[in-house]
C-alpha positions in Angstrom: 25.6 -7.4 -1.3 25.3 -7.2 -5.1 21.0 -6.4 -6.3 21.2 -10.1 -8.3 22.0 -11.5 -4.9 18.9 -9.2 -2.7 17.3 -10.4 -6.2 17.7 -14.0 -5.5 16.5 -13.5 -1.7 13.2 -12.6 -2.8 13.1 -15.1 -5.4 13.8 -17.8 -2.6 11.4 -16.4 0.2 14.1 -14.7 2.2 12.5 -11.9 2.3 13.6 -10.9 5.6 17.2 -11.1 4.8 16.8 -8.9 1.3 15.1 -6.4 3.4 17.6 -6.4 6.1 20.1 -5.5 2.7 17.4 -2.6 1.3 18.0 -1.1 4.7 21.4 -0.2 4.6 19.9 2.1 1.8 18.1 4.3 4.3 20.8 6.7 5.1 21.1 7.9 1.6 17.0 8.1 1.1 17.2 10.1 4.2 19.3 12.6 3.0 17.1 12.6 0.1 13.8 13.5 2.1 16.3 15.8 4.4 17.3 17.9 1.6 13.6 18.4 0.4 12.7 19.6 3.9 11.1 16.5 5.3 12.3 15.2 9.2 13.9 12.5 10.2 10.8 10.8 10.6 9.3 11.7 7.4 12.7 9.9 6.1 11.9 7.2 8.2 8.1 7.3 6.4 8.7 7.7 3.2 11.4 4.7 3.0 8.9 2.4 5.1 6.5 3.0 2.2 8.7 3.0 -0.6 9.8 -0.8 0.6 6.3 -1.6 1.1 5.7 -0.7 -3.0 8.6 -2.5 -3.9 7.6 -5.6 -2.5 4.2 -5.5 -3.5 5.3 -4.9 -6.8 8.2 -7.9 -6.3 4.8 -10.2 -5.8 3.5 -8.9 -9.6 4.6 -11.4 -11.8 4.9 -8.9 -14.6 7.2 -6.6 -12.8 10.5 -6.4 -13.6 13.0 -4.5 -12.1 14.7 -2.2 -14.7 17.6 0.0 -12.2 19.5 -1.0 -9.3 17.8 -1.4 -6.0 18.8 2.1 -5.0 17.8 4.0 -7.9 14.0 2.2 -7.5 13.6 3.2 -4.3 15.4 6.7 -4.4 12.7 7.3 -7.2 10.0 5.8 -5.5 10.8 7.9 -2.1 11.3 10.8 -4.3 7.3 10.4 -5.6 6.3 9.7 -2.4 7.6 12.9 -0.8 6.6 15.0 -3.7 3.0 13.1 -3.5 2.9 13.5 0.3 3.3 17.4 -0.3 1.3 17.6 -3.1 4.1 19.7 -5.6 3.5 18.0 -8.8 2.4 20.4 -11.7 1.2 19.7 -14.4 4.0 20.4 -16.7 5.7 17.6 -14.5 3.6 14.9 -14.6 3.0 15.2 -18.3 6.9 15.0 -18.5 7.0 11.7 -16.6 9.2 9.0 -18.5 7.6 5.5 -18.6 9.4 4.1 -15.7 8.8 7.3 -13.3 4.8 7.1 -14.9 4.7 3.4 -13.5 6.3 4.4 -10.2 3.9 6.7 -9.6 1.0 4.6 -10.3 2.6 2.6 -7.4 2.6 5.0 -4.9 -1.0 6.1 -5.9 -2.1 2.5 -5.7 -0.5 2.3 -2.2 -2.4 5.3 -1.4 -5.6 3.5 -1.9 -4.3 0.0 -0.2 -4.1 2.7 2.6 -7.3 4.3 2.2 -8.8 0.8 2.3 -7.0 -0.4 5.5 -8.2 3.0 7.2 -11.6 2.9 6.3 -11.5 -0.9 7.6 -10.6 -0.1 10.6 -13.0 3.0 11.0 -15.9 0.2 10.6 -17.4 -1.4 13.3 -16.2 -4.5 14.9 -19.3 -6.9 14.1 -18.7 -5.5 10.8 -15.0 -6.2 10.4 -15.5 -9.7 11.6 -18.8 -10.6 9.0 -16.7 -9.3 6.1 -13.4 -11.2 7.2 -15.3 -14.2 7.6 -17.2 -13.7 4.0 -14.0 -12.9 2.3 -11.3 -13.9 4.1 -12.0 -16.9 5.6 -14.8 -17.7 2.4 -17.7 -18.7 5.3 -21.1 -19.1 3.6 -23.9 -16.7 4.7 -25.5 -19.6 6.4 -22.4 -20.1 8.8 -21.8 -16.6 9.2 -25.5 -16.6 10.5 -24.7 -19.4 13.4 -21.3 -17.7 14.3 -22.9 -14.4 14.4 -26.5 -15.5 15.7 -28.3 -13.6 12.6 -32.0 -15.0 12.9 -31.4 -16.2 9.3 -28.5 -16.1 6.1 -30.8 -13.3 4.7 -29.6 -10.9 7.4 -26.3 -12.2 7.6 -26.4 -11.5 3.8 -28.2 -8.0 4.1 -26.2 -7.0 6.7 -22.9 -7.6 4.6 -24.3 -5.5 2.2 -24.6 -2.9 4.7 -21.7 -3.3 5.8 -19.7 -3.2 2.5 -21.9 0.1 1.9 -20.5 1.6 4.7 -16.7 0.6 4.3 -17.0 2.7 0.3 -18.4 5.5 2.0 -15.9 5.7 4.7 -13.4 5.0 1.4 -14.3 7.6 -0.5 -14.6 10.5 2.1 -11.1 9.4 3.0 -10.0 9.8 -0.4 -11.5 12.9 -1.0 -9.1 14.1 2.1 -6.4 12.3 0.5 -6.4 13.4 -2.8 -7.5 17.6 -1.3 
């Protein structure tokens, strides 16, 4: 299947059926990550993440895709690998073209999506549910307090806080690993 035709899946909200086409490009992205050393499931990885920054780059309304479907995510594997092993010097990322510079910002801002989504989960559950029901389901502190039988919205709201407090520290330790 032609990229103007995976193209016009997306568009349309078949997204399972565009993917389901972006996967017959896995054997040739896993020769990529085979080549640089990387296993079969670090192949397997790599492309997994690569489709995940394609599509939430596909949701950006100001993205546009500049190369074929293969050459985006051969690229964007390629970053993630190098990323995932830390090899970039300096003399190569100040070489970066354009495109490659906004691919990598990509796969660093998936980095943090994943950061996030770990340090979510490290939290508590009472605190996982207060935030999802502040921001997620947009519950005032006042209904947060009856569902969660806080004495008042003031603890609801001070416990939030808490709560929040502890998800950016749990963040940025994890991103300190991350990024050593």
């Amino acid at each position: 299947m032609s990229d103007d035709k995976i193209m016009v899946l997306f568009k349309n909200g078949k997204r399972n059926k565009a993917f389901w086409e972006l996967y017959k490009l896995y054997p040739r992205i896993e020769k990529l990550i085979l080549s640089k050393g990387g296993t079969k499931a670090d192949a397997n990885d790599v492309f997994q993440e690569s489709l995940i920054i394609l599509n939430r780059n596909l949701e950006k309304s100001e993205f546009k895709l500049t190369s074929s479907f293969y050459t985006y995510l051969y690229s964007v594997s390629r970053f993630v690998w190098k990323d995932n092993q830390k090899q970039f010097s300096k003399q190569e990322l100040h070489n970066l073209k354009a495109e490659e510079v906004s691919i990598l910002d990509a796969v660093l801002e998936e980095k943090k999506y994943q950061t996030a989504e770990r340090a979510f989960s490290e939290l508590g559950e009472r605190c996982q549910q207060l935030l999802q029901r502040f921001y997620l389901n947009k519950m005032s502190f006042k209904a947060i307090a009856e569902v969660m039988q806080f004495k008042t919205e003031k603890v609801a709201k001070n416990q939030k806080y808490k709560c929040l407090q502890k998800a950016k520290d749990i963040y940025r330790n994890q991103f300190k690993t991350v990024q050593s």
